[in-house]
KOLFI-21542 format. One record per residue (C-alpha): residue number from 0; residue in one letter; y, z, x. Coordinates in Angstrom, 3 decimals. Each point is the difference from the previous one (the first is absolute). Last residue first. Layout:
BEGIN
SITE    i  aa     north        up      east
SITE  NUM   a         Y         Z         X
...
END
This chain:
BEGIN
SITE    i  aa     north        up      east
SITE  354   x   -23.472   -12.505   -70.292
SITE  353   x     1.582     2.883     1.874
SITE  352   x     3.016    -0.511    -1.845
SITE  351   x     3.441     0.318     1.801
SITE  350   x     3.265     1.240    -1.192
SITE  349   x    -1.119     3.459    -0.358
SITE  348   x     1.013     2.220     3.335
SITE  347   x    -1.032    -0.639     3.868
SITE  346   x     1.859     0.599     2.980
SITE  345   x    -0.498    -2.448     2.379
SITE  344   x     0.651     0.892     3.992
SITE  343   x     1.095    -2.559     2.560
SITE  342   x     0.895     1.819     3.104
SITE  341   x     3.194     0.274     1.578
SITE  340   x     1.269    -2.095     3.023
SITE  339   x     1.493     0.655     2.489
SITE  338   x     1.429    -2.272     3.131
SITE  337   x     1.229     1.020     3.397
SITE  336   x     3.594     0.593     1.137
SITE  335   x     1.247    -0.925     3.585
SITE  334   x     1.845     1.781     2.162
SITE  333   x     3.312     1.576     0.700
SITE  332   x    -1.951     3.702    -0.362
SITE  331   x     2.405     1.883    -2.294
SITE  330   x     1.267    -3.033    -2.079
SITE  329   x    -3.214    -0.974    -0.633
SITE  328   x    -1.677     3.237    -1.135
SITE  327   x     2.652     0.060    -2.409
SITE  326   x    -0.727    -3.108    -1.572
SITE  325   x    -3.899     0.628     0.067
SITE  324   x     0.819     3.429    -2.013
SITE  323   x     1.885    -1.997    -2.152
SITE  322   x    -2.599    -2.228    -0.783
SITE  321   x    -2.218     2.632    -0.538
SITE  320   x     2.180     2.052    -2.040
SITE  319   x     0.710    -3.105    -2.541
SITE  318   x    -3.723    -0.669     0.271
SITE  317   x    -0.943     3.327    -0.903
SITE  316   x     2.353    -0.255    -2.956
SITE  315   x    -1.267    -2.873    -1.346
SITE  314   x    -3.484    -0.289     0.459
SITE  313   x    -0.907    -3.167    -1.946
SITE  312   x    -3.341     0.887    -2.228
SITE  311   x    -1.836    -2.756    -1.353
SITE  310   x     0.065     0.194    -3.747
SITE  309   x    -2.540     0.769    -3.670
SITE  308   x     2.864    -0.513    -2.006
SITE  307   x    -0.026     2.982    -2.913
SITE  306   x     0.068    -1.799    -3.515
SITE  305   x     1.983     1.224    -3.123
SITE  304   x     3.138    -0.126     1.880
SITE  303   x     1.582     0.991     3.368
SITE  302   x    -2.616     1.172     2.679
SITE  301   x     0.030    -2.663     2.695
SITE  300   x     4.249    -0.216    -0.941
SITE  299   x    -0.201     3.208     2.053
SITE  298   x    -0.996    -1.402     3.066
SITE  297   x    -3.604    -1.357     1.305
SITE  296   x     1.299    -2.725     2.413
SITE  295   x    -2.750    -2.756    -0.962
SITE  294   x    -1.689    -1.139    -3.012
SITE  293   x    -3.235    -0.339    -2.076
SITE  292   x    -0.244    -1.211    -3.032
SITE  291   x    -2.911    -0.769    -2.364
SITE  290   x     0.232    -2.677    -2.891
SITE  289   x    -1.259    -0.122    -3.818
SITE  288   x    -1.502     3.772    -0.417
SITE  287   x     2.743     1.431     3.402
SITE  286   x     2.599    -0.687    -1.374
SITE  285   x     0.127    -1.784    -3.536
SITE  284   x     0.989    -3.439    -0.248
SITE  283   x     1.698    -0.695    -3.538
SITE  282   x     2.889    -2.116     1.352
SITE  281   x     3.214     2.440     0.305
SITE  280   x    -2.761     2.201     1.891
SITE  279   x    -0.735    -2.374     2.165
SITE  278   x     3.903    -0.412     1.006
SITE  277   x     0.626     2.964    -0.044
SITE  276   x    -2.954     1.534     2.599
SITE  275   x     1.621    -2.873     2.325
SITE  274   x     2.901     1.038     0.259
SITE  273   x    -1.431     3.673     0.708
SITE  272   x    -2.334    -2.114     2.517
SITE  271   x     3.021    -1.355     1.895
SITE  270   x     1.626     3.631     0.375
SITE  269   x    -3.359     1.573     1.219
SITE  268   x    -0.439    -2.287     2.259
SITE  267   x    -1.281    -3.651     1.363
SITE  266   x    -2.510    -0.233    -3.097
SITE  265   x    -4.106    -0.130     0.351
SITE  264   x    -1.677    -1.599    -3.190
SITE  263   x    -2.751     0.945    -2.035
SITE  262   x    -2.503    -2.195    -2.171
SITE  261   x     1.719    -3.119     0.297
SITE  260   x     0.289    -3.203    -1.698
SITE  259   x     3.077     0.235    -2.053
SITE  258   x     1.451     1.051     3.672
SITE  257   x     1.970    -3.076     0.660
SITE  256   x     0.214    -0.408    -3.091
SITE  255   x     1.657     2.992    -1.105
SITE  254   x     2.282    -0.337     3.006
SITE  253   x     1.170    -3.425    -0.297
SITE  252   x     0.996     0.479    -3.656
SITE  251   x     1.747     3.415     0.737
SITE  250   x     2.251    -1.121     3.406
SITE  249   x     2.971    -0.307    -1.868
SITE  248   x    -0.600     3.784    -1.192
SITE  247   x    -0.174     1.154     3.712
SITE  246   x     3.713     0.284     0.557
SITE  245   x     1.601     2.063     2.349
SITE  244   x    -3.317    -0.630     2.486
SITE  243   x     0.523    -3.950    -0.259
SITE  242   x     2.970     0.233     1.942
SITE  241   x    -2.105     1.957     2.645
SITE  240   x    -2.569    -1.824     0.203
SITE  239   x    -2.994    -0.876    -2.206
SITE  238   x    -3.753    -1.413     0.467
SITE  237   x    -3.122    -0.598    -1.900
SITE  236   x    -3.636     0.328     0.305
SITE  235   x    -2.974    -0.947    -2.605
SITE  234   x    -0.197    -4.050     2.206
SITE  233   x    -0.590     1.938     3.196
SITE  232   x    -3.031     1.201    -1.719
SITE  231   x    -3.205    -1.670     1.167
SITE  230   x    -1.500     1.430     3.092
SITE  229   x    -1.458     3.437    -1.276
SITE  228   x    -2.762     0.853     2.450
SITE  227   x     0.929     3.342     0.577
SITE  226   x     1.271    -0.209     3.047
SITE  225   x     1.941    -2.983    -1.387
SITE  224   x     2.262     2.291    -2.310
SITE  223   x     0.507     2.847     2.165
SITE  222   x     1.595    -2.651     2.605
SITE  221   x     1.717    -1.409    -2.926
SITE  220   x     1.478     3.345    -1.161
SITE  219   x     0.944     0.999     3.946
SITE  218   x     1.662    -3.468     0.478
SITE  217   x     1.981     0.745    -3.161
SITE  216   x     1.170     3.000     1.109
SITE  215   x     1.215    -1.640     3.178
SITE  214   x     1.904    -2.040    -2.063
SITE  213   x     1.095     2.452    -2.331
SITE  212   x     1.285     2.009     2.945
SITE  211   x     1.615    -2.411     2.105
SITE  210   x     2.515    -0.846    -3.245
SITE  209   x     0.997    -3.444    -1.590
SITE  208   x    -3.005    -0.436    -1.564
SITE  207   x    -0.779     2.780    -2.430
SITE  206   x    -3.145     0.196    -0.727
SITE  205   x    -2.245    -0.173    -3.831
SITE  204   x    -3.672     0.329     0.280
SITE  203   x    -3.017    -1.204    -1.476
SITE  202   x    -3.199     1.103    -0.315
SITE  201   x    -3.365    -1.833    -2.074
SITE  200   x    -2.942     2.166     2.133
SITE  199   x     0.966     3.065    -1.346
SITE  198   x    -3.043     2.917     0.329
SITE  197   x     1.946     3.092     0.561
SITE  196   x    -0.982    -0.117     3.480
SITE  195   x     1.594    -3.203     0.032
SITE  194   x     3.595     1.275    -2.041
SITE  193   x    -0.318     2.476     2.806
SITE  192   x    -0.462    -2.276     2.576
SITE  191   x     2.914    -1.701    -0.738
SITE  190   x     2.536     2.891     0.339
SITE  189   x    -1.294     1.223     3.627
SITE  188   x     0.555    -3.639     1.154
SITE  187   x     3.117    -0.304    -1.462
SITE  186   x     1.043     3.394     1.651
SITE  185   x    -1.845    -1.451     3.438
SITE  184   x     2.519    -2.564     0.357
SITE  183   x     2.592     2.358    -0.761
SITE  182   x    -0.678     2.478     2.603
SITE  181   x     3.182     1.980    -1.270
SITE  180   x     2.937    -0.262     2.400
SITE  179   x     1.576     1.334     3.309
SITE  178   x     1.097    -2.717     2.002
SITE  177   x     1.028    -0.051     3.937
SITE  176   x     2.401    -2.340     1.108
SITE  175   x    -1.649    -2.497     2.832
SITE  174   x    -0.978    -2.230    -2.818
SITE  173   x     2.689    -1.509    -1.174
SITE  172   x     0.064    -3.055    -0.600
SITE  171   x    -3.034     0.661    -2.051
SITE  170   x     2.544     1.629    -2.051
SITE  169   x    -1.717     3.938    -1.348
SITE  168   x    -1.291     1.131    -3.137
SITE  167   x     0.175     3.136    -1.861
SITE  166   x     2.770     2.084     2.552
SITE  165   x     1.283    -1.456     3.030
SITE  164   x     1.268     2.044     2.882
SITE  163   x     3.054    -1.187     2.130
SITE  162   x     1.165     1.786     3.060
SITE  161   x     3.797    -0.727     0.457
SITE  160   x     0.352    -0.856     4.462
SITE  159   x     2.649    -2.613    -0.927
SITE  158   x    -1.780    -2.921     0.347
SITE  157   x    -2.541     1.213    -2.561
SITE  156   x     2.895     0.075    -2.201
SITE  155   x     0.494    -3.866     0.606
SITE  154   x    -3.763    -0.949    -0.341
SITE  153   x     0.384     1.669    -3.040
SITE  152   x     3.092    -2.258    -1.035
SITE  151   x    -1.916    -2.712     1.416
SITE  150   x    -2.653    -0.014    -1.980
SITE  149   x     2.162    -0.368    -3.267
SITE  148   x    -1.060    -3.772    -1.143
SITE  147   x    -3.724     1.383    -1.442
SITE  146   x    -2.494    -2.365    -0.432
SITE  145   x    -2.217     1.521    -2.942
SITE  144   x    -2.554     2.521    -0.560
SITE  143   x     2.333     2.796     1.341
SITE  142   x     2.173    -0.185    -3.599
SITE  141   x     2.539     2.578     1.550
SITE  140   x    -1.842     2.097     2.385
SITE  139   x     0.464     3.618    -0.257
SITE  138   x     1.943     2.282     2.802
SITE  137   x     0.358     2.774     1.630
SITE  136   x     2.929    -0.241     2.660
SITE  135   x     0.868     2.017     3.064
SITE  134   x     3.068     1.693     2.110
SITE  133   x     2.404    -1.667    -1.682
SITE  132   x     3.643    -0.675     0.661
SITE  131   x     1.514    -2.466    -2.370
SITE  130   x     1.197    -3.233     0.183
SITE  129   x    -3.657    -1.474     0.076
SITE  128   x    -1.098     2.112    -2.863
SITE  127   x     2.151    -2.337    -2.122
SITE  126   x    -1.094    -3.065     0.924
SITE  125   x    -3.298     1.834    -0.723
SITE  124   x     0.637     0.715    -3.527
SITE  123   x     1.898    -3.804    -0.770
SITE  122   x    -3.022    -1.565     1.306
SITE  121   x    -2.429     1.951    -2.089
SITE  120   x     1.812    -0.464    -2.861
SITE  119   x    -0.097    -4.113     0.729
SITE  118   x    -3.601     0.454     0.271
SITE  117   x     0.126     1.459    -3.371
SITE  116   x    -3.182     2.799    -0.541
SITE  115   x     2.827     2.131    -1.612
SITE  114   x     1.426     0.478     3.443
SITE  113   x     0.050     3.644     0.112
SITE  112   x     1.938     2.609     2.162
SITE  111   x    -0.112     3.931     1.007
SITE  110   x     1.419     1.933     2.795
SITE  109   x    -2.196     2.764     0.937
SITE  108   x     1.675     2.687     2.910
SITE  107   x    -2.573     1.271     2.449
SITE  106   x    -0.218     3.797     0.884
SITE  105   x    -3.917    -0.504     0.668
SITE  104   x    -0.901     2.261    -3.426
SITE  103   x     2.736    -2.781    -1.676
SITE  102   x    -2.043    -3.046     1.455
SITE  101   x    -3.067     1.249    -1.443
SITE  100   x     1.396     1.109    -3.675
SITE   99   x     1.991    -3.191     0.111
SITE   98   x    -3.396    -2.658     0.635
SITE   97   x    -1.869     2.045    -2.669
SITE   96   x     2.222     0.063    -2.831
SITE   95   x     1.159    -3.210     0.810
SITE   94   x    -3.497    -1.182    -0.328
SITE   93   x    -0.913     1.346    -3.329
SITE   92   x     3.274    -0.682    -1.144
SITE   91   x    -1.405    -3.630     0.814
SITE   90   x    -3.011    -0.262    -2.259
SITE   89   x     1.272    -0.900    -2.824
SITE   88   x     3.881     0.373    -0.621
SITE   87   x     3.318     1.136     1.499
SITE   86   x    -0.034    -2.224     3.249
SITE   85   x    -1.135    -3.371    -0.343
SITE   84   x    -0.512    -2.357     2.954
SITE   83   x     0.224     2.715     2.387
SITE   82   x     2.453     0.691     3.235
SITE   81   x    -0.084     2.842     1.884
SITE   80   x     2.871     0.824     2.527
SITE   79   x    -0.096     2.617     2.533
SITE   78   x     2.903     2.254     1.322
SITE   77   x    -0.315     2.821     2.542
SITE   76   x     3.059    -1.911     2.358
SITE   75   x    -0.802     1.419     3.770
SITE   74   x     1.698     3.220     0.962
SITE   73   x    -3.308     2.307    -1.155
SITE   72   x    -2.198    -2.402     2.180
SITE   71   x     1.963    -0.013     3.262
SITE   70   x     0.088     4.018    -0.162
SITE   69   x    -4.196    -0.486    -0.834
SITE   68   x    -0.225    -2.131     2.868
SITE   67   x     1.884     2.234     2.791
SITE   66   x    -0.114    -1.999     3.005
SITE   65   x    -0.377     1.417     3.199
SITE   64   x     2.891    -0.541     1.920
SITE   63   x     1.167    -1.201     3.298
SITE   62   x     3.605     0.281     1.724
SITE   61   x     3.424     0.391    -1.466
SITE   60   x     2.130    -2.867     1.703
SITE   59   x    -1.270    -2.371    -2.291
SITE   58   x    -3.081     1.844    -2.097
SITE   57   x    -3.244    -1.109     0.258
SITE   56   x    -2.606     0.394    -2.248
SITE   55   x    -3.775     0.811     0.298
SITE   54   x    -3.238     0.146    -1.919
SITE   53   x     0.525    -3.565    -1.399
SITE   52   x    -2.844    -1.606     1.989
SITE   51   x     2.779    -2.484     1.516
SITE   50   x     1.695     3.556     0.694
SITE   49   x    -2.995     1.362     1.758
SITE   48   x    -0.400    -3.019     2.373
SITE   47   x     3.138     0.053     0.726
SITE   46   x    -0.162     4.114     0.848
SITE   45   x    -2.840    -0.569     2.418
SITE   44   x     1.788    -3.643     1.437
SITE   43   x     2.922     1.881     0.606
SITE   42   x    -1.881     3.115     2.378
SITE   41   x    -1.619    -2.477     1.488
SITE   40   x     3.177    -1.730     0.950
SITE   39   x     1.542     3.168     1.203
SITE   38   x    -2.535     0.418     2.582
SITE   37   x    -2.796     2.326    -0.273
SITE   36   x    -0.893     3.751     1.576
SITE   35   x    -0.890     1.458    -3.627
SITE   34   x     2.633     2.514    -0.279
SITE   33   x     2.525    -1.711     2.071
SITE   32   x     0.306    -2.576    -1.697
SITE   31   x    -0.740     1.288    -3.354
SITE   30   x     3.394     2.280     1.287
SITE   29   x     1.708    -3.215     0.484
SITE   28   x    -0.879    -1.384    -3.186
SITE   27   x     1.439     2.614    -2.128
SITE   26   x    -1.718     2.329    -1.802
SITE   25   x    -0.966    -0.924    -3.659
SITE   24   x     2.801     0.381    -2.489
SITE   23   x    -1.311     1.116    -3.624
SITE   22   x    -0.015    -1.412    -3.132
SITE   21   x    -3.489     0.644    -0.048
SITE   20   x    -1.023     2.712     1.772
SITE   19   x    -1.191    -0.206     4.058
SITE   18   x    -2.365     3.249     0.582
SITE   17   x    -2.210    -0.666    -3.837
SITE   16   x    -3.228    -0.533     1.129
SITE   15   x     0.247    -4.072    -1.280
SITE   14   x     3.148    -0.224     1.854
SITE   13   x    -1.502     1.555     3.304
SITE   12   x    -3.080    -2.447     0.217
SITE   11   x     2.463    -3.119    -0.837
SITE   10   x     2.216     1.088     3.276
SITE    9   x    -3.114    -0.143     2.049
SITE    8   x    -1.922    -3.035    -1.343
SITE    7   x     3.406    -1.691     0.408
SITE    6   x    -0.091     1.300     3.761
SITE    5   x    -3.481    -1.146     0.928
SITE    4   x     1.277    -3.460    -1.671
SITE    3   x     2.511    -0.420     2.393
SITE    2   x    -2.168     1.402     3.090
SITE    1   x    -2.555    -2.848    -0.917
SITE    0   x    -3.306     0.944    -1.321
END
């Protein structure tokens, strides 16, 4: 070991036992000198090495310092921003619930958005959070199943040193920013193979097309679907977006026959299969005697009416604290975030006959 890095070692050994205190001066270099017998340029390369490891700081004219990071941290801005499609409905109160009680307990400030799943929204919200000074941003993709033109504001904030973490679904794009979402793929999975087990052959399903997660829920029902040895109903599913979503009476005709045909039927969540649950009811198809349903996101509109939604369960608060937690663990390292996801579990109530 060279006599530089002998001396790093050295000064390292007596900050981690506590003799040199952060945000304290370390002797000066001529008495390292003359304490360890070494020139003046070991004695620089030691404490350059230490600041490039961010353990030291010099001061012009004031001499060497060990670095106090939890002083640095308290002056530093304490404000994140997390941005949702929606914010006072469904399953997102849920996650603001979680993500504020985390940052809060970590002395972090919440500053809330949402884009209304509008791309233009979205652009509008982070042209915003560019002028500002952030520390972090939670955020969900606006319509992430589709080309999105506002890359390079995130590229832009990424720039700046702004950890991003996505929640739900993620930009290809962007790949390198951690995601903390429901295992969607496996939720329409999970769903399918109940209406199987229940013994429906003749399934459709209704997705939404303009978001990651109904198309990754869809691969999960299809996948479920052919594992089973059920290759021929493509033609008993249909699609919506988000336009479509305010609406779903002008979808009625296409919808009934799309699944006039079907035994049970997997819907993208719980707010598309209440839609849904109208519009067969408004046409004489009982739930679950006529047609099963299964759906995804278990919230309360699972257990509105007559009939209790038998429902994937989306984890909602523990993702809002995990993907805060992730945030925060982020800003206090410098590096990179990893992935979660949360397992796929169906609760089951009465909309689906065991036939």
């Amino acid at each position: 070991m060279a006599k530089y890095q002998m001396l790093a070692e050295w000064i390292r050994g007596r900050i981690e036992e506590g003799v040199f205190v952060p945000g304290k001066r370390l002797p000066s270099e001529l008495k390292l000198q003359e304490q360890f017998c070494v020139s003046r340029q070991t004695v620089r390369k030691a404490l350059s090495v230490l600041e490039e490891e961010g353990v030291l700081k010099s001061r012009q004219g004031s001499g060497t310092y060990v670095v106090d990071k939890e002083a640095e941290e308290r002056q530093k801005g304490r404000r994140i921003a997390v941005v949702t499609t929606y914010v006072d409905n469904y399953i997102f109160p849920g996650i603001l619930r979680g993500i504020e009680h985390t940052l809060s307990e970590a002395g972090f400030q919440m500053q809330i958005a949402f884009t209304g799943n509008r791309l233009s929204r979205e652009a509008a919200v982070l042209k915003d959070l560019l002028s500002q000074e952030l520390r972090g941003l939670i955020i969900e993709t606006t319509k992430s199943a589709l080309p999105n033109p506002n890359l390079d504001l995130y590229r832009e904030l990424k720039a700046r040193g702004i950890p991003i973490v996505f929640i739900n679904s993620r930009y290809p794009e962007l790949s390198d920013c951690p995601m903390v979402a429901l295992q969607d793929e496996m939720a329409g999975y999970a769903a399918v193979r109940h209406l199987i087990a229940c013994g429906h052959r003749r399934i459709g399903g209704l997705f939404k097309s303009d978001d990651g997660q109904g198309i990754r829920r869809y691969q999960g029902f299809m996948r479920g679907l052919w594992e089973a040895g059920i290759y021929d109903r493509e033609g008993s599913v249909a699609w919506f977006d988000t336009e479509d979503a305010s609406d779903f009476s002008r979808m009625e005709q296409k919808l009934l026959e799309r699944f006039r045909a079907c035994s049970g039927i997997l819907c993208y969540n719980d707010s598309a299969s209440r839609e849904v649950l109208e519009l067969l009811q408004q046409n004489g198809i009982r739930v679950p005697e006529d047609l099963s349903v299964v759906s995804v996101d278990d919230t309360e509109l699972a257990l509105l009416g007559n009939v209790g939604l038998t429902s994937v369960c989306h984890p909602k608060g523990r993702l809002g604290k995990e993907a805060a937690r992730e945030l925060l663990s982020m800003i206090r390292s410098g590096l990179p975030g990893t992935d979660h996801e949360f397992e796929a579990r169906l609760v089951e109530r009465d909309s689906v006959k065991k036939l």
